[in-house]
N, CA, C and O atoms as a DFTB+ gen file, in Angstrom:
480 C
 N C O
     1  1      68.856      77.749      20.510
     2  2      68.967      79.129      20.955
     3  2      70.441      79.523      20.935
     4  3      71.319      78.756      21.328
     5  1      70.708      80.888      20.408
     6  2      71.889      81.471      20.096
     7  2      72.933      81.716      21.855
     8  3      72.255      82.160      22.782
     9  1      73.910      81.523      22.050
    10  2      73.988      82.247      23.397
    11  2      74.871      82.951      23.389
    12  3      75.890      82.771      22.722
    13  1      74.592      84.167      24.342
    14  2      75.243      85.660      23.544
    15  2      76.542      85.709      24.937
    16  3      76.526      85.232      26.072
    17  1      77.606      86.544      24.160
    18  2      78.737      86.615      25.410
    19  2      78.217      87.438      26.068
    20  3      77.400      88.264      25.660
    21  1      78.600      87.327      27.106
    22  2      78.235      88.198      28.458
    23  2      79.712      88.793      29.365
    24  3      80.659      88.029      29.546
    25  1      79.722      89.719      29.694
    26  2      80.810      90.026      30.737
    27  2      80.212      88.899      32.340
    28  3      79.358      88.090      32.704
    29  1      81.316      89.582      32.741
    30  2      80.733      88.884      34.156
    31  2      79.484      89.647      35.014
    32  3      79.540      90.861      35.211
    33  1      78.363      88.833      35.501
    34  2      77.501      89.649      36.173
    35  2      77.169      88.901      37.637
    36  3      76.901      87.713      37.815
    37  1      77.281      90.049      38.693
    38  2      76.723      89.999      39.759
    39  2      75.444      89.767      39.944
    40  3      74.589      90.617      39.695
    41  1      75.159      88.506      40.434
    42  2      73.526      88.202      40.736
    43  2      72.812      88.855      41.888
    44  3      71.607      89.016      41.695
    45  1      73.282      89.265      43.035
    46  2      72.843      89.363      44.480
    47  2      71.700      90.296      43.904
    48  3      70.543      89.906      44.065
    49  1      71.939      91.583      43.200
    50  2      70.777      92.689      43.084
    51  2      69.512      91.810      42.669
    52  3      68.433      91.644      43.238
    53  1      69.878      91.451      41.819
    54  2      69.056      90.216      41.264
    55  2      67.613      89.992      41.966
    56  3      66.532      90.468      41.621
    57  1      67.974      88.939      43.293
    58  2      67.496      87.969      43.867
    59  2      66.175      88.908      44.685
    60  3      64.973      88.649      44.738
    61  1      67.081      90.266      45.367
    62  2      66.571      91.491      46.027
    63  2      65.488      92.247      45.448
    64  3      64.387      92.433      45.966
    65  1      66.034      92.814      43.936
    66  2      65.075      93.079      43.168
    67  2      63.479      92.339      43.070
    68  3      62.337      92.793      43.147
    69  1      63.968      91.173      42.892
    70  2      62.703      90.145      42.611
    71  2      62.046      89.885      43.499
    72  3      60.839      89.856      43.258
    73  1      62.420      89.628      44.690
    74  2      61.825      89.283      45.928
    75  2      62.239      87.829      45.919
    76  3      62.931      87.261      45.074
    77  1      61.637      87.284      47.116
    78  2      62.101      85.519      47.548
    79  2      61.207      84.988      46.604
    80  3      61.777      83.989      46.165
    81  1      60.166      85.104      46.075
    82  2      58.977      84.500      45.888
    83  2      59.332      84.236      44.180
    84  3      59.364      83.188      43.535
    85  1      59.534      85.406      43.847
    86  2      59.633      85.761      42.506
    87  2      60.939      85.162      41.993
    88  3      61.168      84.722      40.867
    89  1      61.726      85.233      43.020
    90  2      63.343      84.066      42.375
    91  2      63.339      83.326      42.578
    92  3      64.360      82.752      42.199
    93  1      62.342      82.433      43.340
    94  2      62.556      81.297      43.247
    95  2      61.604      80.469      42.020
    96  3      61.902      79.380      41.529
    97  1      60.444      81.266      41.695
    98  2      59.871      81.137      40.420
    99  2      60.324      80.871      39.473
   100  3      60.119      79.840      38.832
   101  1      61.702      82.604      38.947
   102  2      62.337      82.156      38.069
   103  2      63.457      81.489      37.774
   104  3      64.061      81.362      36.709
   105  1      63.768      80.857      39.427
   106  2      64.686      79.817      39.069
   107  2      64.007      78.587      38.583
   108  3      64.479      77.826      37.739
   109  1      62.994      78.468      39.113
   110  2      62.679      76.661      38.138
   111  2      61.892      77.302      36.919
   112  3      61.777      76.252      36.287
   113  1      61.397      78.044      36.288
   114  2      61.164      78.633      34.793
   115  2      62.939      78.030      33.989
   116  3      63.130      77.234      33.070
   117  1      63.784      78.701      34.695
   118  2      65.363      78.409      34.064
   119  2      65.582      76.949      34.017
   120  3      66.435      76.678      33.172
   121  1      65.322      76.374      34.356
   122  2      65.471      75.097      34.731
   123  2      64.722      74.267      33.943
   124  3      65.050      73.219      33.387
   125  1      63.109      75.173      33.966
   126  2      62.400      74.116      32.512
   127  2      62.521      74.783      31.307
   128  3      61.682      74.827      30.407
   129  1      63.838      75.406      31.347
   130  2      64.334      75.824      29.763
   131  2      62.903      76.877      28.932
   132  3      62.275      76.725      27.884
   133  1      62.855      78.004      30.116
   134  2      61.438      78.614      29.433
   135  2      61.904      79.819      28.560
   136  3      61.062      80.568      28.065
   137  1      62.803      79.949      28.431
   138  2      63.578      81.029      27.791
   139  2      64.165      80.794      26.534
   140  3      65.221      80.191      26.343
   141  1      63.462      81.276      25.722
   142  2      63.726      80.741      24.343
   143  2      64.250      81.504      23.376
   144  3      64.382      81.081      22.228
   145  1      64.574      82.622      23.725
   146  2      65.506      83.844      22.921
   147  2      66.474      84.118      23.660
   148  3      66.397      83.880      24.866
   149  1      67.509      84.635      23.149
   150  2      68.316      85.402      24.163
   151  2      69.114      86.165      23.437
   152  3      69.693      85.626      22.494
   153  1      69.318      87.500      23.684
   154  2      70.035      88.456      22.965
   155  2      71.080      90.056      23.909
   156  3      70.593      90.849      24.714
   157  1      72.246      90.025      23.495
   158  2      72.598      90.700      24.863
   159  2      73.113      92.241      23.749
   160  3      73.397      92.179      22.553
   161  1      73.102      92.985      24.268
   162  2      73.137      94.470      23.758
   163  2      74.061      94.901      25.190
   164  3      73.982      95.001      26.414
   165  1      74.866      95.047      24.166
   166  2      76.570      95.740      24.909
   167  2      76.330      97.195      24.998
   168  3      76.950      97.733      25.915
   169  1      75.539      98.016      24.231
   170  2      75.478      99.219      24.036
   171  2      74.441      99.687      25.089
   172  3      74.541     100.695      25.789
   173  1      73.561      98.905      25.084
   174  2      72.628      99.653      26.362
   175  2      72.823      98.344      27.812
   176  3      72.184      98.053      28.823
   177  1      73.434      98.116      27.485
   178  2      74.322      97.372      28.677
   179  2      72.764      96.243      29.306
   180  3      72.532      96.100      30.506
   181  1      71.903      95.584      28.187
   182  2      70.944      95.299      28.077
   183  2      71.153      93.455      27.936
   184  3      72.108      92.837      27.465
   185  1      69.820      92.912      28.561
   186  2      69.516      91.288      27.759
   187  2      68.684      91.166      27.152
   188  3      67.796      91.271      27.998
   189  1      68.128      90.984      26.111
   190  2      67.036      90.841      25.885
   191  2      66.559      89.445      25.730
   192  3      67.457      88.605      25.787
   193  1      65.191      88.942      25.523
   194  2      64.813      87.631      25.557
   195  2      63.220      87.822      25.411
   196  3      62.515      88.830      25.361
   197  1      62.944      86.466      25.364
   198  2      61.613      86.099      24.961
   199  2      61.314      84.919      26.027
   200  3      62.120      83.988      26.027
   201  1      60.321      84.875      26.858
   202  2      59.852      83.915      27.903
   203  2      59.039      83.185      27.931
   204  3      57.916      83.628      28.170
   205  1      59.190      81.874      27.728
   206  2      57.227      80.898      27.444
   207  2      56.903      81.044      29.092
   208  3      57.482      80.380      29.952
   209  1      55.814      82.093      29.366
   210  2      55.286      82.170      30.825
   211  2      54.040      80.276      30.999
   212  3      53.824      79.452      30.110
   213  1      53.641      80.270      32.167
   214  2      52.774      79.019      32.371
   215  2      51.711      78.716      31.662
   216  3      51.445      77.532      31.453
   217  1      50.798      79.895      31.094
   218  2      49.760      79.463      30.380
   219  2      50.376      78.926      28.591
   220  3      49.610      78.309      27.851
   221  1      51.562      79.227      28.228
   222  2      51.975      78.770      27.658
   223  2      52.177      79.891      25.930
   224  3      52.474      79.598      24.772
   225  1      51.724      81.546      26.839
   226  2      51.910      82.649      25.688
   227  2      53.451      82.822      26.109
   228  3      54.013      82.226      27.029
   229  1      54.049      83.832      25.177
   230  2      55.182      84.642      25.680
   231  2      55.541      85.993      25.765
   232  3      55.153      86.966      25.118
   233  1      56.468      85.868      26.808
   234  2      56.911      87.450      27.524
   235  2      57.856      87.904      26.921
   236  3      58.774      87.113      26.704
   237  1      58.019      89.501      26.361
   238  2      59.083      90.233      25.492
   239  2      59.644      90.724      26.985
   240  3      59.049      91.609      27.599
   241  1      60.976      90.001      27.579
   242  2      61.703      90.498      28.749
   243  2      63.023      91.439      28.427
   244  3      63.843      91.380      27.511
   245  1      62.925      92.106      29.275
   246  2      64.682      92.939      29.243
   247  2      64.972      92.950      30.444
   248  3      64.135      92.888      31.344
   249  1      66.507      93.049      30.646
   250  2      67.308      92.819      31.532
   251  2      67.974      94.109      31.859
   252  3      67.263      94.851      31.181
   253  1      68.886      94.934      32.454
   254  2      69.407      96.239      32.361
   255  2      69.771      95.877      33.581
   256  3      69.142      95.430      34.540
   257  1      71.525      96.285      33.294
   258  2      72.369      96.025      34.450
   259  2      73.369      97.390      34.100
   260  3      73.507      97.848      32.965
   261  1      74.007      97.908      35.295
   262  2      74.796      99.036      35.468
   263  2      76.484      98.885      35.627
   264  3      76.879      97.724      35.516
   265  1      76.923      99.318      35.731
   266  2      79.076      98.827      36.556
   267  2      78.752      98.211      37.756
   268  3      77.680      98.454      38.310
   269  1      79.485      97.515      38.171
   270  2      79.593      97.018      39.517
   271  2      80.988      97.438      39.662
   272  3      81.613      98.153      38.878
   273  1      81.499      96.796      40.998
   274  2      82.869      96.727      41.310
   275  2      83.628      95.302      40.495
   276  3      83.288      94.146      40.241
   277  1      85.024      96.304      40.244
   278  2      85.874      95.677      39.279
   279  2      85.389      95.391      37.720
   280  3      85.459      96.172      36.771
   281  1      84.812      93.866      37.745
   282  2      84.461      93.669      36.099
   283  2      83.038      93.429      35.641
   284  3      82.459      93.609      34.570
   285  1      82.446      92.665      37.575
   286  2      81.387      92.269      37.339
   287  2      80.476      93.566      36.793
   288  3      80.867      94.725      36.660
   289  1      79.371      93.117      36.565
   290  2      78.015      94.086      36.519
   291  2      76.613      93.998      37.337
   292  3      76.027      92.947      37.601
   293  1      76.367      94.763      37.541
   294  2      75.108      94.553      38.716
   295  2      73.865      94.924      38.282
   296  3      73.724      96.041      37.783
   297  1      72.842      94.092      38.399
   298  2      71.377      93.702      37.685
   299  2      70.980      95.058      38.192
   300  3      71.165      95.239      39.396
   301  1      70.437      96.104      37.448
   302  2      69.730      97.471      37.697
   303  2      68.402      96.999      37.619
   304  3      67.958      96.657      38.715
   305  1      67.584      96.867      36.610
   306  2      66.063      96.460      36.974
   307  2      66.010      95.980      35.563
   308  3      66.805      96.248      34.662
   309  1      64.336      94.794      35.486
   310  2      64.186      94.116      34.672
   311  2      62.775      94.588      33.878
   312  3      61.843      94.937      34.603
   313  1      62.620      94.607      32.720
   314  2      60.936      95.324      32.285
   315  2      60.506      93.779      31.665
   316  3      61.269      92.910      31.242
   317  1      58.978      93.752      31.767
   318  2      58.425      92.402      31.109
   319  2      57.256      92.525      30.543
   320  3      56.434      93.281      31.062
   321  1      56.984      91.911      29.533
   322  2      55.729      91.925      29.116
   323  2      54.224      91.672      29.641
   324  3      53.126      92.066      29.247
   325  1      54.777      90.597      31.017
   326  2      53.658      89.937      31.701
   327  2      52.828      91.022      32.144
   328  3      53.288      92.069      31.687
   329  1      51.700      91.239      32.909
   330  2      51.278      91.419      33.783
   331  2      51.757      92.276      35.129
   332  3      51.344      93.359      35.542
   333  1      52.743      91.421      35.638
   334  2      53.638      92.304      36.707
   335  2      54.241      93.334      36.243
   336  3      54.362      94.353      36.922
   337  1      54.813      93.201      34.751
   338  2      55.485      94.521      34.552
   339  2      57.150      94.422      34.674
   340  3      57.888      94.490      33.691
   341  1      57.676      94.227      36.229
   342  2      58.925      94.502      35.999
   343  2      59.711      93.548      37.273
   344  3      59.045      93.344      38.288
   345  1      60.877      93.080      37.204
   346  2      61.532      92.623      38.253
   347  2      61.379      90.926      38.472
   348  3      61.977      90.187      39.255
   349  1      60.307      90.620      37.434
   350  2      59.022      88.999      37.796
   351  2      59.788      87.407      37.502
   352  3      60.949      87.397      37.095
   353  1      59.329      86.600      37.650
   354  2      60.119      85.674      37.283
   355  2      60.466      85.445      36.072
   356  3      61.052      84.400      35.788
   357  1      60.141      86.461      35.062
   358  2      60.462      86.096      33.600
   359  2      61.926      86.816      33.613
   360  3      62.527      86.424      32.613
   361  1      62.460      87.421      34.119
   362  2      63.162      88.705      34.386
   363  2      64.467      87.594      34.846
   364  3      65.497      87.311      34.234
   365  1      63.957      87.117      36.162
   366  2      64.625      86.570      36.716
   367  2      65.609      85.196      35.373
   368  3      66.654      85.311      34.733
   369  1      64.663      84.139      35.476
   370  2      64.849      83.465      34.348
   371  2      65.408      83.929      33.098
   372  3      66.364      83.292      32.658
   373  1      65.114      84.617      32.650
   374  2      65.937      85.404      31.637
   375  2      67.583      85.306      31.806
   376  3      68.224      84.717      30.935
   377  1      68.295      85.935      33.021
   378  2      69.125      86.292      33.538
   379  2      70.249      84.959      33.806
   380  3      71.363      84.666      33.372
   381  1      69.124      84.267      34.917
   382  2      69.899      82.842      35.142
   383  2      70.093      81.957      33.426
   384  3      70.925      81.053      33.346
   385  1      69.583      82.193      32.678
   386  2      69.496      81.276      31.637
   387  2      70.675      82.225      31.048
   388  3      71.615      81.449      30.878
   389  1      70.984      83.213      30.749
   390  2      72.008      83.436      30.320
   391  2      73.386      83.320      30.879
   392  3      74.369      83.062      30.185
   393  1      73.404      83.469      31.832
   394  2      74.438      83.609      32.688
   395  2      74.810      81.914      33.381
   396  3      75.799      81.751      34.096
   397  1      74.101      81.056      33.121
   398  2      74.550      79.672      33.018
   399  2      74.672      78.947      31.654
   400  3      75.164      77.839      31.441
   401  1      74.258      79.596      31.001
   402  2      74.797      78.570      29.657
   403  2      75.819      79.627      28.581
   404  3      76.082      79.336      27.414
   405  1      76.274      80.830      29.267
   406  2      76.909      81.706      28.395
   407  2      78.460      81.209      28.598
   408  3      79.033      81.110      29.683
   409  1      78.977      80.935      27.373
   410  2      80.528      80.433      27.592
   411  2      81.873      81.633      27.532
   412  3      83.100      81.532      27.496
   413  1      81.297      82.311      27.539
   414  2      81.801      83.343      27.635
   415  2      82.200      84.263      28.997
   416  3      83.159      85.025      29.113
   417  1      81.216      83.965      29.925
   418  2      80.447      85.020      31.392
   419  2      81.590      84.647      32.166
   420  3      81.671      85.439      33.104
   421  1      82.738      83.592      32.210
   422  2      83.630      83.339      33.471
   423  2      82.606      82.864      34.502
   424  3      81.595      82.162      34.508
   425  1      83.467      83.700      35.530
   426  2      82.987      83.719      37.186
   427  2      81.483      84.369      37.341
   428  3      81.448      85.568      37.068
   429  1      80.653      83.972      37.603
   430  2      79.190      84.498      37.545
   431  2      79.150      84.254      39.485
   432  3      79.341      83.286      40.222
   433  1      78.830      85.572      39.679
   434  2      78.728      85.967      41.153
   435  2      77.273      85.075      41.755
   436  3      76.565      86.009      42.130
   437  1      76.865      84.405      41.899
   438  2      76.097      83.754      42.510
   439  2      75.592      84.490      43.159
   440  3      76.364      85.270      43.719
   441  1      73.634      84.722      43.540
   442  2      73.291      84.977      45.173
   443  2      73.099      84.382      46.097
   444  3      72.763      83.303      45.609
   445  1      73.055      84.259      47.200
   446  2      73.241      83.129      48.302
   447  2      71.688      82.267      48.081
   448  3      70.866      82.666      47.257
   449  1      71.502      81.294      48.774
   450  2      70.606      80.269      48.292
   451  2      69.677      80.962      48.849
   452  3      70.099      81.679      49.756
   453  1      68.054      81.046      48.556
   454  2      67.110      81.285      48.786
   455  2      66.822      80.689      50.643
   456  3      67.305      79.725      51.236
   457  1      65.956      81.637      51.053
   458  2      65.294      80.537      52.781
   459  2      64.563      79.227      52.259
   460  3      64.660      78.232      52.978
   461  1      63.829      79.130      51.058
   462  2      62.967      77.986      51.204
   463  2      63.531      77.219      50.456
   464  3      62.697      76.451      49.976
   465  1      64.881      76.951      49.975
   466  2      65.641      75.578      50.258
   467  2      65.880      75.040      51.874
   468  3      65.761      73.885      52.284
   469  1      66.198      76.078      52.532
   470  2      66.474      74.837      53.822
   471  2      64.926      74.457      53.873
   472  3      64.804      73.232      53.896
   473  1      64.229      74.843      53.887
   474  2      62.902      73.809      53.545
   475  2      62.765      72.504      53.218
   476  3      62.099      71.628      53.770
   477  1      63.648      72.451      52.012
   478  2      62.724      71.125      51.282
   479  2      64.129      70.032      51.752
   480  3      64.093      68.831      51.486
């Protein structure tokens, strides 16, 4: 998989957007490498990607983020092919998969750890 430069992006909207449930989904989707396209569009300030969801079809995801303060950028909302529609763990995953393997992204604003890590 190609990996596209990225400016720097603020995660927090992110996590909010998605809900607890839904980021923590698409954090282990990112993790089992379910994201198998990745394409970033500077012009509509866009990610695009392709998602192997669980049954094992795939999701046509987009990403759409706005200015933030200073350089970062802040996650505006996510559209998906699934079912849910928009914001879902494909969305999510999408995002983290770029923004950790992009060599380009610098400082990537982290969101604070989920509640159901102090869980486990």
């Amino acid at each position: 998989m190609q990996r596209p430069e990225l400016p720097e992006i603020d995660l927090g909207r992110l996590r909010t957007a998605a809900g607890q449930g839904a980021f923590a989904r698409g954090v282990r989707y990112a993790d089992l490498d379910a994201v198998v396209q990745l394409r970033w569009e500077p012009s509509d300030s866009a990610l695009q990607g392709l998602v192997r969801g669980s049954a094992g079809g795939f999701y046509t995801t987009i990403a759409y983020f706005s200015p933030g303060t200073r350089t970062a950028l802040k996650f505006s909302r996510g559209v998906c092919s699934c079912p849910v529609g928009s914001d879902c763990k494909h969305v999510v995953a999408l995002v983290l998969t770029a923004t950790r393997r992009s060599p380009g992204a610098g400082h990537i604003a982290a969101p604070p750890a989920p509640d159901w890590q102090a869980c486990i």
